[in-house]
N, C-alpha and C positions, 0 to 999 in steps of 0.2 A: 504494500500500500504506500502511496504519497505522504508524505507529510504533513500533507492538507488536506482535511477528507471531503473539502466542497471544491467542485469545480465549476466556470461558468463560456462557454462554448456560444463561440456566436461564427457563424456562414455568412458572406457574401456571395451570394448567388448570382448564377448567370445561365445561360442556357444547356452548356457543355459543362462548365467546369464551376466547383464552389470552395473559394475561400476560407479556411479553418484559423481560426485564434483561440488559444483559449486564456484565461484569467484562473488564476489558483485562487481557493479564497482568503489566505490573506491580503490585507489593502497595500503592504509595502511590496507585494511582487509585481513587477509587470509584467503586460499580456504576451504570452509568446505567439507566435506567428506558427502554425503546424505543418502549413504546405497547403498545396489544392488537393481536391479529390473528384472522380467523373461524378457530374449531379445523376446519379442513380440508384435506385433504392439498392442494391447490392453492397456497390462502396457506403455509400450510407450507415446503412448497418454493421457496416465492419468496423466503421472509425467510433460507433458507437459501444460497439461491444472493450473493444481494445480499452476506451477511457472509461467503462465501468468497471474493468477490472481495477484500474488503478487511483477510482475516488468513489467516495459511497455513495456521495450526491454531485448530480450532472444537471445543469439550466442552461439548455440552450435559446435559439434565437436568433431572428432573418429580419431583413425586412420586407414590408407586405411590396409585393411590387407582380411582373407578370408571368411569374414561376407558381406562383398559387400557392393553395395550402396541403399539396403533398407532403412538401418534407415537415411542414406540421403534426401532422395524423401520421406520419411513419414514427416519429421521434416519440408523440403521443403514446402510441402502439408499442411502444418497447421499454414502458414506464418510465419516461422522463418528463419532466416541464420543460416545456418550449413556448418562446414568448413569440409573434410575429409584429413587430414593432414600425409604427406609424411613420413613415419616411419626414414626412413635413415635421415633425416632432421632435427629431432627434440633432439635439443642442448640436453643435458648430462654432466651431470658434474663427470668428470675423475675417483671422487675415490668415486662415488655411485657406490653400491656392493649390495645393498638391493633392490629386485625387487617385487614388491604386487601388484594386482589390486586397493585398496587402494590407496596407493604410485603414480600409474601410473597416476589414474581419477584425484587427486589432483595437480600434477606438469601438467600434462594437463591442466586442468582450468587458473591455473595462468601462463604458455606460450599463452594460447588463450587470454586473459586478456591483457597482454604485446604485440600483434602481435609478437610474435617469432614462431608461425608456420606456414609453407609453402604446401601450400594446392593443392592437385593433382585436376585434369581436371577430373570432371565427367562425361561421358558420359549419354547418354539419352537411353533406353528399347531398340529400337532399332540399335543402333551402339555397345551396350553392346554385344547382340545376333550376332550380326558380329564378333565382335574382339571372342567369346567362338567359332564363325564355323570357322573363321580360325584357333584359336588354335587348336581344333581337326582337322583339317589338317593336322597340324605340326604334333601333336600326332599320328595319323596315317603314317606319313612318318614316322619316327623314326622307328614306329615298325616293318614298310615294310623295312627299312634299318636293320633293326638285324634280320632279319628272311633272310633276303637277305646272312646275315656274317652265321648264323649259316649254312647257306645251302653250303657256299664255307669252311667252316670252316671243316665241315662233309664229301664233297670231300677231300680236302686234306690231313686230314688223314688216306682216301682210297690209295693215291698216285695218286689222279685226280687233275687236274686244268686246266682251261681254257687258250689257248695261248697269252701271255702277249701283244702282239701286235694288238689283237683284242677287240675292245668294249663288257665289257661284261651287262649283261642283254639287250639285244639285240634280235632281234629277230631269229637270227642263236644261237644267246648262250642258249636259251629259248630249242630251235628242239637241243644241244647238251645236254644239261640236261635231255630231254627227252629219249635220246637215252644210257643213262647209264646201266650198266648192273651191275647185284654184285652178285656173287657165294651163299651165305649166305643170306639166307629168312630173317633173322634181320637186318640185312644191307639193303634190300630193301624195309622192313617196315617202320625202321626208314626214310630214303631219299624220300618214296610219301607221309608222314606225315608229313616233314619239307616242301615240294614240295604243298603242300593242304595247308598248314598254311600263306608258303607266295601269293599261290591267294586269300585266304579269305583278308590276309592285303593289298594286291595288287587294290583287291573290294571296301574293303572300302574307303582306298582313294580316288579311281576312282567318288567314289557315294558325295564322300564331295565336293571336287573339281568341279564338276556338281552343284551340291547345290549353293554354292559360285559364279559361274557363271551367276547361276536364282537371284541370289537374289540381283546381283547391280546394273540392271537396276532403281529397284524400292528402291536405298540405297540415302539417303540422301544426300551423299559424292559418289555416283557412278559416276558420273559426272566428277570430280579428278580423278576416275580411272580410265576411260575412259582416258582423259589427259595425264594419268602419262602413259598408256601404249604405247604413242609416244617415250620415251626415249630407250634408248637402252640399255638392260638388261633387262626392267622390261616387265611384260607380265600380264595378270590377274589375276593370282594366288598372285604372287610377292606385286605387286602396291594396292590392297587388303588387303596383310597382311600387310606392311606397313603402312595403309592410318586408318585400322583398331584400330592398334596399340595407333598410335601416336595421332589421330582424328582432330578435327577443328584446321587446320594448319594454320588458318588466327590469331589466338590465339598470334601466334609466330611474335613478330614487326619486328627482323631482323633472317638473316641465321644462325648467329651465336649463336642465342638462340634455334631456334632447333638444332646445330650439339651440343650445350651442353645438352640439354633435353636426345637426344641418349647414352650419352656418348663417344663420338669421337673425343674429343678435348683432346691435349694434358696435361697430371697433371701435375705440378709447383709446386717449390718446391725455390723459389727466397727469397734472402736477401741482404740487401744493393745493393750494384753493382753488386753482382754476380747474374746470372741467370740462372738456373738451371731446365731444363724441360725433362719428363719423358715419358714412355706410356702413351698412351688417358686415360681415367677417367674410363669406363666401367662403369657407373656411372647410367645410363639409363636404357630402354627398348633394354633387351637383344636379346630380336626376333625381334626388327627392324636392330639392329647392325646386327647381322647373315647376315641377310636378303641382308643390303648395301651392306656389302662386298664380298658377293655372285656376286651380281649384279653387283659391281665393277671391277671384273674379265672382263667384255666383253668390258672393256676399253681399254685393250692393243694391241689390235687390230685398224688397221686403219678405221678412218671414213669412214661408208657406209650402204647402208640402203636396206636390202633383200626386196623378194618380200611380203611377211609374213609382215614384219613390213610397208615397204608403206603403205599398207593396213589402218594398224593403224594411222599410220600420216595421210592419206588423212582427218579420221574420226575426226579431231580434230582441233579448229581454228588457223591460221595463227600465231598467237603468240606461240602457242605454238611449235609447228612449228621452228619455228627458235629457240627458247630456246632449244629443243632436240636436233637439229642440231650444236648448238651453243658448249652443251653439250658432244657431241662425238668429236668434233673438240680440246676444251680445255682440257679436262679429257684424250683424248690422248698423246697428247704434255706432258700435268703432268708429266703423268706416264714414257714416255722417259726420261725427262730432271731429273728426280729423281732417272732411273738408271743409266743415265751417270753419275750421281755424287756418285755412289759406293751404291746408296742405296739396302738392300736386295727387291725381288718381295714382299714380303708381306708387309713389311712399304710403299712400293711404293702403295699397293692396298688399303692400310687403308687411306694411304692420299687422294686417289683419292676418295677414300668413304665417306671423311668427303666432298671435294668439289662438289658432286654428290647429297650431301645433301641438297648446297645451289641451286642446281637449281632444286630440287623438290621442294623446298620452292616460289621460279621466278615460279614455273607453277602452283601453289595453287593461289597466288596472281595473273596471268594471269586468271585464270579459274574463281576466285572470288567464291570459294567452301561456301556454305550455310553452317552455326554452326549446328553442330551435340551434340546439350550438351544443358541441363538448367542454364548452368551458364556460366560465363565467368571470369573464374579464371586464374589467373598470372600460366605460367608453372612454374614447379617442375622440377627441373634439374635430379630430382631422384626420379621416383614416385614407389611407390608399387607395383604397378601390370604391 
């Protein structure tokens, strides 16, 4: 055995190859550098076994980035703690200009050593596979949206456009699309090419969003989204990606630790007495932000509840219930009493985004949502992915 019975092992990862440091756990030793190893769960496990023989306790740790959370759940799997630590997070010192794997694996080790790394939420196989189908979602809309621009984009400089008082992609805008006519056989190659391009993206969506539908009954967290689609604004798609995103919401002790985990709290910038406060952080998950203040829009309107959404509230308990309801009633008022005081629509919409925040959080805690994760890590105000 070591002389030291703690050890603390931190990877630099990369596609082929991962950087090894480890930290003894006394604080006067420094980090030694161990070499690379192929990123494979074989070598893996060899370099793991090797250093259990020679400490009794082993803490590793990576940071979150686009290697994922295999060597997480390997290290997991072979009883050790492994942290995978929030890249934006991890202190730096201002006039380091020298970047190595080397350099990385080693100032790793010794912030894992010291607890000075803040370690993201891992999710578990299955909520992983949620949060990639809603991403391709998203991805897919995106592309349904520029196939959508290229095709008004290719009108207009026919001298076509659709009448500005009408809703367009619509299903009169659809039969007016179809009824274009263009002098020039190249002109109407190009326009049922762009026209085929956007129902192939149109499809795909159509088939993911279906997918997403099938698969929350049997989600861990479907239950939540059931719940969340009592509130106003969100629907299954929306409270999905959301619920996906962000994951085991009971993680979070107060409101105010998720609207910072999103990024929607205002940035500070205070000294002495003066106080000085700026735009929200952006600091989060950027497809849940999107997403709020999407959703946030259907606030400015007065409390009231279509036939469509009844629906959804019937299917949901009594608490929650009144928190949705509670919901449209406060987050309206907000948003007025925020324009009468001069504020523009959108700081008005972002405010009401961040309070809309904390009553998704009142209906996770209502619902009592089961952990979707192997661990139960402290959030990261700023995670990686």
């Amino acid at each position: 055995m070591s002389d030291h019975s703690e050890a603390f092992v931190a990877f630099d990862t990369s596609k082929l190859r991962n950087a090894v440091a480890i930290a003894d756990g006394g604080r006067g030793d420094e980090p030694r550098f161990l070499g690379e190893i192929d990123n494979t769960p074989a070598a893996t496990a060899k370099l793991v076994r090797k250093l259990a023989g020679k400490y009794e306790r082993l803490t590793f740790c990576y940071e979150a980035g686009p290697t994922g959370y295999g060597l997480h759940r390997q290290v997991k799997s072979l009883g050790h703690e492994c942290i995978v630590a929030a890249p934006s997070l991890i202190p730096k010192k201002p006039g380091d200009r020298v970047k190595t794997n080397r350099r990385d694996a080693v100032g790793l080790a010794k912030l894992l050593r010291s607890g000075d790394l803040t370690a993201v939420w891992v999710p578990d196989r299955q909520h992983e596979a949620m949060r990639d189908l809603t991403r391709a979602r998203e991805t897919a809309m995106l592309d349904l949206r520029a196939k959508r621009q290229q095709i008004s984009a290719f009108l207009l400089r026919q001298g076509l456009h659709y009448p500005e008082d009408k809703r367009t992609w619509s299903k009169s805008h659809l039969n007016w699309l179809a009824s274009q006519k263009f002098d020039i056989a190249e002109h109407r190659i190009v326009f049922e090419e762009l026209m085929e391009a956007m129902r192939q993206a149109q499809g795909r969506l159509d088939r993911l969003e279906a997918a997403i539908r099938a698969a929350v009954p049997d989600w861990s967290l479907g239950k939540l989204v059931i719940a969340l689609m009592a509130m106003r604004g969100l629907d299954m798609i929306s409270a999905s990606t959301i619920v996906a995103e962000v994951g085991d919401l009971s993680r979070f002790r107060t409101p105010r630790e998720l609207m910072a985990y999103v990024g929607i709290v205002p940035s500070e910038n205070s000294t002495g007495d003066k106080v000085k406060r700026g735009p929200i952080t952006k600091t989060g998950n950027r497809r849940v932000r999107r997403m709020l203040v999407e959703c946030a829009w259907s606030y400015q309107f007065p409390p009231r509840l279509s036939k469509d959404k009844q629906v959804k509230v019937d299917a949901v308990p009594q608490a929650v219930r009144e928190i949705a309801w509670k919901a449209q009633s406060r987050l309206n008022q907000r948003y007025r009493a925020l324009l009468r005081r001069g504020k523009l629509k959108n700081v008005a919409i972002t405010a009401v985004a961040r309070e809309f925040v904390g009553f998704i959080w009142a209906v996770a805690q209502a619902v009592g949502a089961a952990p979707a994760a192997n661990n139960r890590t402290a959030p990261a105000p700023a995670a990686a992915r």
